[in-house]
N, C-alpha and C positions, 0 to 999 in steps of 0.2 A: 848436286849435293842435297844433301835436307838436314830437318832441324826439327825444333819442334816448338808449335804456339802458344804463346803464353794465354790465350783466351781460353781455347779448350783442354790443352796438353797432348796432344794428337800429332803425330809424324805430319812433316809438310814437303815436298819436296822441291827445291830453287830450279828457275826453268831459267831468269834471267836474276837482274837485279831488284826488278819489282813485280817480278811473278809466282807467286808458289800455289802448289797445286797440292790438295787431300790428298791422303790414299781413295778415298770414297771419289773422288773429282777426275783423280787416274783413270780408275776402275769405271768409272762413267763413261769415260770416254772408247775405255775397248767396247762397254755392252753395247754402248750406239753404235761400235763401226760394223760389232757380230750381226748387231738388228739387221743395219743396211744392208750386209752381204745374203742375212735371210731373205729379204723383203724382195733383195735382184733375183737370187734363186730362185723365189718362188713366185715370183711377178706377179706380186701385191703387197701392200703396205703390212707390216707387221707393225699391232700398237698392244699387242697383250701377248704375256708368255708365262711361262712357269719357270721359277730360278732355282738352278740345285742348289743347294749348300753341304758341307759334310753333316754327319751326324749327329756330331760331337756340337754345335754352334749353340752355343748361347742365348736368350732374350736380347742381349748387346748386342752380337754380331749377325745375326734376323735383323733387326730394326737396323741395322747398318746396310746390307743388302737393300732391303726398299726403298733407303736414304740414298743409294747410290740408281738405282731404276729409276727414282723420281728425279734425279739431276738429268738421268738420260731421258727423260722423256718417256718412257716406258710403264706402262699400266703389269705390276704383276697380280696374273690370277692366284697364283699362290706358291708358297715356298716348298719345296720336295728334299727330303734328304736324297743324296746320290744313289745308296744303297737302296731304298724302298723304290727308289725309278727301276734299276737296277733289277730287283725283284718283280715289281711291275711286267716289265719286260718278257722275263722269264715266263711270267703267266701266258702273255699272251702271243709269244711265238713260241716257246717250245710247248704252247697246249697241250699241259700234266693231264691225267685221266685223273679227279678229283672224287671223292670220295668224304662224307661224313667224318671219316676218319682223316685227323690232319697229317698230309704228308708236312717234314721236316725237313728243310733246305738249311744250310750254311753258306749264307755268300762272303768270301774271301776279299777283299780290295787290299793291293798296295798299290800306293798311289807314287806322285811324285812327292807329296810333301809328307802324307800320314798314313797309315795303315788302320784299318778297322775292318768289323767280321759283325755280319749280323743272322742272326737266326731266325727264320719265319717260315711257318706254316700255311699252309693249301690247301683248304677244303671247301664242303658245300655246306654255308650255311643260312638259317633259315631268317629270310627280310621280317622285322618284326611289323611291318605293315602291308605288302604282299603277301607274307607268307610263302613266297617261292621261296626254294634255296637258290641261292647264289654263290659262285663262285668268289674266294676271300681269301684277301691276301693278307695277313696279319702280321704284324713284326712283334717278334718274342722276347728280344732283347737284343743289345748292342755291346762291343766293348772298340774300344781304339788308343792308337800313341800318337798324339797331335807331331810329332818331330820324327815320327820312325817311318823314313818315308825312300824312292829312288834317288831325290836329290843329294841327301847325304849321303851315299853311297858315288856318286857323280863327281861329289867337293873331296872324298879321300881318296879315290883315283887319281884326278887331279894334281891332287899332291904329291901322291905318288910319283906320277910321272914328272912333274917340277925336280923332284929329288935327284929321279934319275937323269934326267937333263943337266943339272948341277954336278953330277960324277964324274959323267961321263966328260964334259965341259969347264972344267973349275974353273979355270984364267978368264972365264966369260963373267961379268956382273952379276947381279941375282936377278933371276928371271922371275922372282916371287915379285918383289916390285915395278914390272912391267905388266901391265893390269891387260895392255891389247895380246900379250903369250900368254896368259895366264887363262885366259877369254879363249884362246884356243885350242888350251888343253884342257878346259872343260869341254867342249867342242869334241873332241877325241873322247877325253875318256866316256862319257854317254855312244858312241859309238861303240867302243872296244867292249863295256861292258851287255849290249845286244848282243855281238857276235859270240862273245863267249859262253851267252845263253842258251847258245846252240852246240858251242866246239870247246874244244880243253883247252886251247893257245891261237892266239893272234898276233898281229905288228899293231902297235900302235905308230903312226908318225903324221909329222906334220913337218910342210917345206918352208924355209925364213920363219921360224919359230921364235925366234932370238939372237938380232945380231947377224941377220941372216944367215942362221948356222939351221941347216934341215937337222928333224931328229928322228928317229928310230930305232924303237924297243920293241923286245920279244916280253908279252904278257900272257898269262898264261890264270885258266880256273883258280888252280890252287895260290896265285897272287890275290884273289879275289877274296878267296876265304878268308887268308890270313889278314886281309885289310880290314873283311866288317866282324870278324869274331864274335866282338862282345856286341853287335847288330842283332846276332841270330836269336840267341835267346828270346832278346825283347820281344819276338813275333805272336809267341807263345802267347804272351798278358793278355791283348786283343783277344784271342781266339777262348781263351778261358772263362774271360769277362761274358762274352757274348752266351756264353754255355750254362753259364750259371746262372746270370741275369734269367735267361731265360726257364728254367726250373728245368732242364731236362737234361738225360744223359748222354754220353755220346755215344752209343746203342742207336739212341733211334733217331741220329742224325740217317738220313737216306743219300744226300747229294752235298755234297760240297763245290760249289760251285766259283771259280776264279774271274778277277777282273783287274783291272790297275794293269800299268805295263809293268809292273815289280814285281807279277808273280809268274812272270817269265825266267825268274834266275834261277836254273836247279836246285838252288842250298835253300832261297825261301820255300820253294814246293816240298824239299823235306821235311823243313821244321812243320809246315801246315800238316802235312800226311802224319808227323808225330803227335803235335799236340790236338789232332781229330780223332786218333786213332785209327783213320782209314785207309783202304789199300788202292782205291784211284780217284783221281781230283779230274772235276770235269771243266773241261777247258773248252765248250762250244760257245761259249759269250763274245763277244764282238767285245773287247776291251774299252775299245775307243767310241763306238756308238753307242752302249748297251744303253746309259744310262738318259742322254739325250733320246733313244726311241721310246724310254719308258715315260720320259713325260713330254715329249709329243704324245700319245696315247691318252694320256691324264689327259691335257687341251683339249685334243680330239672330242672325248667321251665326255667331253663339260657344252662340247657348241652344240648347237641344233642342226650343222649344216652336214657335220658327219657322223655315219651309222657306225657304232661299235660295237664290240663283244661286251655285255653286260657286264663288270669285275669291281668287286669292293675292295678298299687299300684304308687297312686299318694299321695307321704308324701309332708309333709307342713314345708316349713323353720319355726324354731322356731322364729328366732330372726332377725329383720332387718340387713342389710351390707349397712355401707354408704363405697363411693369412694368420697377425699377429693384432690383438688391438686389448687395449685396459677392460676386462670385465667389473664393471659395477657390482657392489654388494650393498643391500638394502638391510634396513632393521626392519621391526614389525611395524612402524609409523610411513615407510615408504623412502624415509631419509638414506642418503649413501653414507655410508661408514668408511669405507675405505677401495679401491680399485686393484685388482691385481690382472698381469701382466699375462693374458695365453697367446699362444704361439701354439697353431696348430694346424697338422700337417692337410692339406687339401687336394692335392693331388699327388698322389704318390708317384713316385720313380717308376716307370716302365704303364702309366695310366694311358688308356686306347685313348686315340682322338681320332676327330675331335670329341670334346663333349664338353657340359656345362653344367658346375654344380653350383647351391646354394647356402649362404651364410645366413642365420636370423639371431638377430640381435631385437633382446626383448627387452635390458633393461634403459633403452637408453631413449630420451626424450627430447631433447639437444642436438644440439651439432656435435658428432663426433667423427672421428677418424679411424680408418686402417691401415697396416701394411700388409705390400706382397712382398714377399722376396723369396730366393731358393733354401729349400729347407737342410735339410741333415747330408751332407757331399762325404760324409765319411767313407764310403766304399770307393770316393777317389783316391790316387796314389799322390804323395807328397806335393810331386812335380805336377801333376796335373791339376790339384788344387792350386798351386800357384800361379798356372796358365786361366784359370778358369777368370779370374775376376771379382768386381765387386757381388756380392750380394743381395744386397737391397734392390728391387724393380722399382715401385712404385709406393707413396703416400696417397691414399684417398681419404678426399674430405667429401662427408657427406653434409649438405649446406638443406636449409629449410624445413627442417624436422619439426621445430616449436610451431613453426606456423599453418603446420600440417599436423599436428598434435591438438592446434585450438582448434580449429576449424571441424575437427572429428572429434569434441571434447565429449559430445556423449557416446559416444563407439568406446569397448572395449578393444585396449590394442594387442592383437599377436605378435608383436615384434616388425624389426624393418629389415630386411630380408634383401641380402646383395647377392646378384647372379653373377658369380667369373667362370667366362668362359678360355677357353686353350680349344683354338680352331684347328683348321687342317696345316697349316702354317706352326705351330708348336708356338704363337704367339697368347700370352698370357692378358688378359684385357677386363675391365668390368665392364658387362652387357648392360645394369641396369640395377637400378637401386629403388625399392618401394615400400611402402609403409602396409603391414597387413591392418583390418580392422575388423572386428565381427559386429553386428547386431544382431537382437533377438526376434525373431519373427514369429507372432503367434499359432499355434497348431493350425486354430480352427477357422481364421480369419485370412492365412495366406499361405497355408498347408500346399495348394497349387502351385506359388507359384517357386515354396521349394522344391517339388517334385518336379519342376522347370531344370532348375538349376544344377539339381542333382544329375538331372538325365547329363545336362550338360557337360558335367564335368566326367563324364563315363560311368555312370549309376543308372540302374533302369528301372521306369516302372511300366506297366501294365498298361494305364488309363484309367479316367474313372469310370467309361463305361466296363473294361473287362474286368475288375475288379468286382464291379457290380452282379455281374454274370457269376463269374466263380462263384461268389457269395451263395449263390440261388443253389447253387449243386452240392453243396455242403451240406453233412448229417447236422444235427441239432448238436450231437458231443461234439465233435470239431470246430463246429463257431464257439460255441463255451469253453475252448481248450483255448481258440485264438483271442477270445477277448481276455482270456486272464494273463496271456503273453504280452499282447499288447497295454494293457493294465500296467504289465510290469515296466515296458520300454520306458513309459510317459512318466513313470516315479523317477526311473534313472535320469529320463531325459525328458524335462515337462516341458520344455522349448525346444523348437528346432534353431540352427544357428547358420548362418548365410557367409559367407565370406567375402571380400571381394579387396580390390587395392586401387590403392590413390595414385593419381600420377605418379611418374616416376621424379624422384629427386634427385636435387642438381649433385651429382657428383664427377666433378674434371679431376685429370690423370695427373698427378701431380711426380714427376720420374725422378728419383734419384740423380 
C-alpha cells in the first residue's frame, strides 16, 4: 500500500508495519542491483556512470535522480537526456559524412510512459580554441506528452479484454476486482498488441484466468485502432513542438529516425510519416540499446583509459531561468528612493549548454538577495503546465557585502557580479559571487604594469623595446600625426584603470 508523509508530502510506499520506502529509496534500490549486474558483466567494480533521464525533466526531478544515485551509493558523472544519447549514438555508429553544412535529423521516441521528438543537427564545426572543426552534435529543439506513451495503450487493451471476459462469462464475478486476472491480462495484452504490429489479427488467451475458466479471443488491428483513436492525434503535438522549437521547416528535415518500442505500431508510424511530411522513417536504431550505447560513449570519451572518436554534444536547455531581485533607485545625494521589482529572463528556452552567464549588480552595498526560478512556460499546453511544478528554484543571499565595501572604501566599485551557471546536466547553480572594484593607476608611474595586465587579459603590446625601434623608422609627419592622437587618447582618458575582484562572497543556496 502507500500513502503519503506528512514531513515532505512525497508518496511512501508500506513494506510492513513500520517500514516505508520513497519512491527515491525504491528507485535506489533497482540502480544498485543494475550497478551490480554491470559491475559482474564487466568484472569490475562500477562507481561512476551517466544517468538518462527524459527530456522533458525538470530542476526537481534532476536533483531527485542524484538524490536517488547518492542513496545507491553511485557517483553520477552527469545527467543525459535519452534523446541527445540517442543522437549521440547515431553520430558515432552510423558515421554521417558531415559537412559545414548542418545535416538535420528528427528522432522519433515512443516510449512506454511518454512520447517525444527531438531535432538536431550534424555538422563540422570550428573549436574556438583549436581551431579544428569538429564533428557536433547539437540539439535544436524538443517537444513531448509526459502521459502519451505504450503503457496506456497496454491498460485499454486490458480492459478490453476484461470486458470480453465478462460477455462471454456473465454468471462469473467481476474479474475487474481480482487484481492477480487483471495482472494477467495486462500480461496478454502487451503481447497481443507486438504481434499485431506485425499482423492484422491474433488470439489473445490466457489458461485459469478467473475461476479457473481459460479465456480466448480473436483480436484483430482494426480493434486496436478503435481502442486508441483519440491516442492518434496526440502524436502530432510532440512532433510539431520539436519543429518549431527548433526554427526550421520540414523540407529540410533529411532523416527521421525511430526509437521507443511504441513506434512499432503501424498507426503511430503513420501519424509520424503525416505530421513529418515524409515518405520513409528509418528504423536502423537498436530500440532497446540505442540510448544506453550513447552514454556509454559519453563515459568513454570523458576517461583517459579509452580512445574515442572526437564528437561534441551540445544539448539545449528545455525551459527558460529567469533571475528576479529589487533594483535600487538612487536620487542625486546617493539615498534610495524607492526599489522596484525586475524579473529577467537569463537563459532563454532552447539556450546551448553548458554555459555560464553573469549578473552585475551596481547599486547595492548590503546584503542583498536574488531569485532563480523558471521564467515564461506559456508555450506549455494547459496539462503540461500542470504536470510541470513549482516554480521557484532557488533564494540567494548574498552575505558580506558592507564588510567588503569598508575594507575597499577607497576603490571605486563596478558592481557585484553573480556567475550562474547550467552545466551539461541542465542543473541550474550559482558558480560564484564577487565584488568588482577599480583603481586609478598612473600613466607614467605604472603605465608598465598596465601593459601587464592588459596583455593578460587578451590585449597585446609590442614591448618597450619594439616600440622603441618602430619609433626610429618613422618619418617626422607620422610621429606628429601620432602624438596629436595620442594627445587626444590622454584628454579622453588621463588615467588608465585596472580592474580586478575581491574574494568571492558567501553566498548558500537557499532552495524553495
Amino acid at each position: 500500500s502507500s500513502g503519503i508523509t506528512q514531513s515532505t508530502g512525497t508518496v511512501v510506499f508500506r513494506h510492513d508495519d513500520s517500514t516505508f520506502y520513497s519512491v527515491e529509496e525504491l528507485l535506489a534500490m533497482q540502480m544498485e542491483n543494475a550497478v551490480a549486474m554491470a559491475s559482474a558483466h564487466g568484472e569490475a567494480a562500477v562507481s561512476k556512470i551517466i544517468l538518462l533521464v527524459p527530456p522533458f525533466f525538470n530542476q526537481r526531478e534532476r536533483e531527485a535522480m542524484l538524490n536517488i544515485a547518492e542513496i545507491a551509493g553511485v557517483q553520477v558523472m552527469q545527467l543525459m537526456t535519452t534523446n541527445s544519447a540517442v543522437a549521440l549514438q547515431y553520430a558515432v555508429f552510423r558515421n554521417p559524412k558531415l559537412t559545414e553544412k548542418p545535416m538535420i535529423v528528427l528522432f522519433a521516441n515512443v516510449g512506454s510512459q511518454f512520447t517525444s521528438a527531438t531535432v538536431v543537427s550534424y555538422s563540422l564545426q570550428k573549436d574556438k580554441i583549436s581551431g579544428d572543426k569538429i564533428p557536433t552534435v547539437q540539439v535544436l529543439g524538443t517537444g513531448y506528452d509526459r502521459s502519451l506513451g505504450g503503457f496506456e495503450m497496454d491498460l485499454r487493451l486490458r480492459d478490453h479484454l476484461a470486458q470480453q471476459f465478462k460477455a462471454k462469462y456473465p454468471k462469473l464475478s467481476d474479474i475487474t476486482k481480482n487484481q492477480r486476472a487483471m495482472q494477467k491480462l495486462l500480461k496478454e495484452a502487451k503481447k497481443v498488441k507486438t504481434v499485431l504490429s506485425a499482423n492484422t489479427e491474433t488470439k489473445a488467451q490466457v489458461e485459469t484466468l478467473h475461476e479457473d475458466t481459460d479465456f480466448r479471443v480473436k483480436v484483430t488491428r482494426d480493434d486496436l485502432i478503435k481502442l486508441f483513436a483519440d491516442l492518434y492525434p496526440r502524436f502530432a503535438v510532440p512532433f510539431e513542438t520539436a519543429i518549431t522549437t527548433a526554427g526550421i521547416s520540414k523540407v529540410e528535415i533529411e532523416q527521421v529516425v525511430l526509437f521507443g518500442a511504441g513506434t512499432r505500431v503501424p498507426k503511430i508510424q503513420e501519424e509520424i510519416l503525416k505530421v513529418t511530411e515524409q515518405t520513409v522513417l528509418h528504423k536502423y536504431i537498436n530500440t532497446d540499446e540505442a540510448a544506453a550505447m550513447g552514454a556509454a560513449f559519453m563515459a568513454a570519451s570523458t576517461s583517459s583509459v579509452f580512445r574515442t572518436k572526437e564528437i561534441k554534444l551540445k544539448d539545449a536547455n528545455p525551459f527558460p531561468f529567469n533571475v528576479a531581485f529589487f533594483k535600487l533607485v538612487l536620487n542625486e545625494e546617493g539615498e534610495i528612493t524607492e526599489s522596484k521589482l525586475i524579473d529577467k529572463e537569463l537563459y532563454y528556452r532552447n539556450n546551448a549548454l553548458p554555459q555560464k552567464k553573469a549578473m552585475t549588480y551596481t547599486k547595492f552595498t548590503d546584503n542583498f538577495h536574488f531569485n532563480v526560478s523558471y521564467g515564461d512556460l506559456s508555450f506549455l499546453s494547459e496539462k503540461q503546465e500542470s504536470e510541470f511544478g513549482t516554480r521557484p528554484l532557488m533564494m540567494v543571499h548574498v552575505k558580506g557585502v558592507q564588510d567588503v565595501f569598508n575594507a575597499h572604501h577607497d576603490k571605486h566599485s563596478k558592481g557585484i557580479k553573480a556567475h550562474i551557471l547550467v552545466d551539461e546536466s541542465g542543473l541550474i547553480s550559482v558558480d560564484s559571487v564577487e565584488a568588482i572594484f577599480e583603481t586609478k593607476v598612473a600613466n607614467k608611474t605604472e603605465s608598465g604594469l598596465w601593459d601587464s595586465v592588459s596583455n593578460f587579459f587578451g590585449g597585446t603590446t609590442d614591448g618597450e623595446g619594439g616600440e622603441e625601434k618602430k619609433e626610429e623608422t618613422k618619418v617626422e609627419g607620422e610621429k606628429k600625426k601620432e602624438e596629436e592622437e595620442e594627445k587626444k587618447q590622454e584628454e579622453k582618458k588621463p588615467e588608465n584603470v585596472r580592474l580586478f575582484s575581491v574574494g568571492n562572497l558567501e553566498a548558500p543556496h537557499c532552495f524553495a
